[in-house]
Backbone bond lengths (Angstrom), bond angles and torsions (degrees), N, CA, C in turn:
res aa  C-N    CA-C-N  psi(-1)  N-CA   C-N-CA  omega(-1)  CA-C   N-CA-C  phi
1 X - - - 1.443 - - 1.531 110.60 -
2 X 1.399 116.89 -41.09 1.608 115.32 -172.54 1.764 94.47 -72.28
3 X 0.997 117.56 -44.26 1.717 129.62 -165.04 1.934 86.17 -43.45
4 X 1.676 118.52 -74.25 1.046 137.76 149.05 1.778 110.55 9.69
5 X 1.303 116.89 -103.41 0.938 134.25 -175.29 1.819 103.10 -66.66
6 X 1.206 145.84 -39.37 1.328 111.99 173.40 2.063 107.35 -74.09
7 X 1.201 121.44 13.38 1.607 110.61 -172.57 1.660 84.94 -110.32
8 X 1.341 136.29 -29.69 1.382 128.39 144.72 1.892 127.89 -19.72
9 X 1.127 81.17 -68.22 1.917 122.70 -178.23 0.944 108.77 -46.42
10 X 1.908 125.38 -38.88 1.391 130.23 -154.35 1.591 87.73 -121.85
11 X 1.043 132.52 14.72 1.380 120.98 160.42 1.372 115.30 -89.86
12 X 1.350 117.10 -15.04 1.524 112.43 160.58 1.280 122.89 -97.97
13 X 1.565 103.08 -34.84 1.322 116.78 -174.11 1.326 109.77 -141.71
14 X 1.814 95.56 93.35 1.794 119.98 -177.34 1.641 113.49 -47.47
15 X 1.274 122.39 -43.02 1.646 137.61 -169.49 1.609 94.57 -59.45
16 X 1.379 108.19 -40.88 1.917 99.38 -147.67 1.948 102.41 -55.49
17 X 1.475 84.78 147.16 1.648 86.14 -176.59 1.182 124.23 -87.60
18 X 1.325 156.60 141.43 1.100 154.80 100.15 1.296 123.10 41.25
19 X 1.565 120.36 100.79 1.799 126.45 176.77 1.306 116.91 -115.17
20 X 1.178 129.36 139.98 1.594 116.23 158.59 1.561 111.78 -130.94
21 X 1.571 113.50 -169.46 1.067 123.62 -172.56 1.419 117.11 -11.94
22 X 1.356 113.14 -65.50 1.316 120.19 -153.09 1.405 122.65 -78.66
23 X 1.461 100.09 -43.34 1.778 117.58 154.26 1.639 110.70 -21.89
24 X 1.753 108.22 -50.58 1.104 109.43 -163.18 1.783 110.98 -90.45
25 X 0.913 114.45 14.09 1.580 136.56 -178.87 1.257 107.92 -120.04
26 X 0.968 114.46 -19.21 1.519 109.08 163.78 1.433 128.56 -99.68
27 X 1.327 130.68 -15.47 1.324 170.95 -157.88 1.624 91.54 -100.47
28 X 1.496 112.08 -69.81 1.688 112.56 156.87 1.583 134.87 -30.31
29 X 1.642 106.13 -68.15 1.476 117.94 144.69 1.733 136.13 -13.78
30 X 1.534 78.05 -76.94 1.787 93.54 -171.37 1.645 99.00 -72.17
31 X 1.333 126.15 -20.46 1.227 128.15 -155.20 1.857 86.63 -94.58
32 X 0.717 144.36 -42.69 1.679 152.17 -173.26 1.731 101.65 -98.61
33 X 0.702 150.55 1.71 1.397 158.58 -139.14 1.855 83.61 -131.17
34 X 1.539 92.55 -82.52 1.685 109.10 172.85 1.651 112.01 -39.82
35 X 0.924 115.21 -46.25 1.687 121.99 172.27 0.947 135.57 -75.79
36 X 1.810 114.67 5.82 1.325 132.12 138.65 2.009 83.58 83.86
37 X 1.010 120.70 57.87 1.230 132.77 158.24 1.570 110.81 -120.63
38 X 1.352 100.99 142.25 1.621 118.25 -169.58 1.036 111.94 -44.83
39 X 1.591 124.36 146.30 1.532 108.97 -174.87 1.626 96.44 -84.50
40 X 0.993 118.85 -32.28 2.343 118.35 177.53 1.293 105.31 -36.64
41 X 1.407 117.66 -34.50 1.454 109.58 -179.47 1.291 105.78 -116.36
42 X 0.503 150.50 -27.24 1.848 131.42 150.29 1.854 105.54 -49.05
43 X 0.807 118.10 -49.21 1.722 107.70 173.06 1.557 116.81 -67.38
44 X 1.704 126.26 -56.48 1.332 122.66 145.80 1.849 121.72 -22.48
45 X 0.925 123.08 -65.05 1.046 129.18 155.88 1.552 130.43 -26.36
46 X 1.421 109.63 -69.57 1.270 121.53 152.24 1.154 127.37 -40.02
47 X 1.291 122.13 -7.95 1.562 123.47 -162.95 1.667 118.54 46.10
48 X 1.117 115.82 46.56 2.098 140.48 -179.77 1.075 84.55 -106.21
49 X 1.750 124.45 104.97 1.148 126.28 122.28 1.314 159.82 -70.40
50 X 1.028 120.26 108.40 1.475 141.59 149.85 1.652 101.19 28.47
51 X 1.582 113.55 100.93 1.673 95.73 160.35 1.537 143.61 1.23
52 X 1.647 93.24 -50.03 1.212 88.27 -171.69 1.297 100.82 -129.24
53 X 1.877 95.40 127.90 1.345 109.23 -156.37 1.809 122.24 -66.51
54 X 1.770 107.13 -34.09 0.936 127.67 165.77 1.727 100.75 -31.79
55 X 1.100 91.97 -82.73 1.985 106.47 -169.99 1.517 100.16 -35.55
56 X 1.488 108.85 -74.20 1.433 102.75 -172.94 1.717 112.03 -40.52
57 X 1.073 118.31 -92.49 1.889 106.40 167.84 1.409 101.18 10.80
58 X 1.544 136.09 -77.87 1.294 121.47 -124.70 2.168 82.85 -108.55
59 X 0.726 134.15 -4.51 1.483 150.01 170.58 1.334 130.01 -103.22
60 X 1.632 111.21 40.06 1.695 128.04 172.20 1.282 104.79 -68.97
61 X 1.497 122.78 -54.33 1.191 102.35 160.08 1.935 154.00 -108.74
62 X 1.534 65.48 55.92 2.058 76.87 -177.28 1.583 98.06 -67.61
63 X 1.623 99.63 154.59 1.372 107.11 -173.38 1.899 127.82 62.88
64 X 1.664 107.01 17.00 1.524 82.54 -154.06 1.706 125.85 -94.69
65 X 1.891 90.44 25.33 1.444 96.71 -162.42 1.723 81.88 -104.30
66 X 1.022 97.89 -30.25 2.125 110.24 -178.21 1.680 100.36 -55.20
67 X 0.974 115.08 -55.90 1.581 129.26 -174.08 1.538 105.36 -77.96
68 X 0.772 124.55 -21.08 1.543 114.26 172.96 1.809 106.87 -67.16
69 X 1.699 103.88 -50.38 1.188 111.00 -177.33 1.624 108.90 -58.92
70 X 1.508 102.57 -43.02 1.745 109.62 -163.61 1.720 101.57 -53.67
71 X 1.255 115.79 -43.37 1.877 144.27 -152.86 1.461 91.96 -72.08
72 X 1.677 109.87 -57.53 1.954 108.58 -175.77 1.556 94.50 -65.76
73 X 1.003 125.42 -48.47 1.502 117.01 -167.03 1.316 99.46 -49.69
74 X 1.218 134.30 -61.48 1.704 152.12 -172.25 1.694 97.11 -52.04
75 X 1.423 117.90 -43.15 1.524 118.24 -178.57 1.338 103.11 -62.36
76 X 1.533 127.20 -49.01 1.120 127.48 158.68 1.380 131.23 -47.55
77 X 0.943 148.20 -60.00 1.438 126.60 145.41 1.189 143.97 -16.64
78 X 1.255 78.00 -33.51 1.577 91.92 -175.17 1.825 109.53 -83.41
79 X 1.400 113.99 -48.69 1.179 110.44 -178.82 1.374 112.76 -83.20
80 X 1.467 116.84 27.03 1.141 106.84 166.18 1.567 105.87 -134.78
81 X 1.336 123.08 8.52 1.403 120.32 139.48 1.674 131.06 -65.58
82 X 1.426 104.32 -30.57 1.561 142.48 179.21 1.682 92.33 -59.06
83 X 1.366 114.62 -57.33 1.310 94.28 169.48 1.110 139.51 -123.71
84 X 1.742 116.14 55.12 1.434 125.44 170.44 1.387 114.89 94.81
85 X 1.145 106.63 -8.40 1.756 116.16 178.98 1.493 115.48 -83.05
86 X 1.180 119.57 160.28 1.267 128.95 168.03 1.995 98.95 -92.88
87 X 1.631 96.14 154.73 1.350 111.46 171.17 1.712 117.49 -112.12
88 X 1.529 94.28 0.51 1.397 71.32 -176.87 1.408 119.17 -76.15
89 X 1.316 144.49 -18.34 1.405 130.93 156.93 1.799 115.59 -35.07
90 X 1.386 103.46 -40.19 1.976 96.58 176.79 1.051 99.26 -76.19
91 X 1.953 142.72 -43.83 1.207 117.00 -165.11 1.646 121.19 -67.37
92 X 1.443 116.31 -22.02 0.943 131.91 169.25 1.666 125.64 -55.74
C-alpha cells in the first residue's frame, strides 16, 4: 500500500522520497510523544511489550480507555493534515 501511494506522490512530485512502515511508527511516536501523551500508551499502542512477557499477555488491554482518546486525537491530526491544515491547535 505505501509502495502504492508514494508512486502516486511522484507523479506530481518526482523528488518526494520514499517511506515505509517504520517511518510511519515513528511519525506516530514523535507525533504523541510531542503531544505530551504518556509514553505506556504510545508503547501499548505500538504493540512494545512490557519486559515481562508474562504481564504483557495478561495486559492487552492496559490503558485502553486512555488510548482510545490518545488514537482519535492522532485520527485528528491526521485528517487535518489530509486537508492542508495544520494540527497544532489539536496538539495543543
Amino acid at each position: 500500500m505505501i509502495d502504492t501511494v508514494v508512486e502516486r506522490i511522484r507523479e506530481e512530485h518526482p523528488d518526494f522520497r520514499a517511506f515505509g512502515v517504520h517511518d510511519l511508527r515513528r511519525t506516530f511516536s514523535t507525533g504523541l510523544n510531542r503531544a505530551k501523551f504518556d509514553d505506556r500508551w504510545i508503547e501499548m499502542s505500538l504493540a512494545h511489550a512490557p519486559r515481562n512477557r508474562i504481564a504483557a499477555v495478561y495486559n492487552v488491554n492496559r490503558y485502553l480507555a486512555e488510548r482510545k482518546i490518545m488514537l482519535q486525537c492522532w485520527a485528528d491530526v491526521l485528517d487535518a493534515w489530509v486537508r492542508g491544515e495544520s494540527a497544532k491547535d489539536l496538539i495543543a
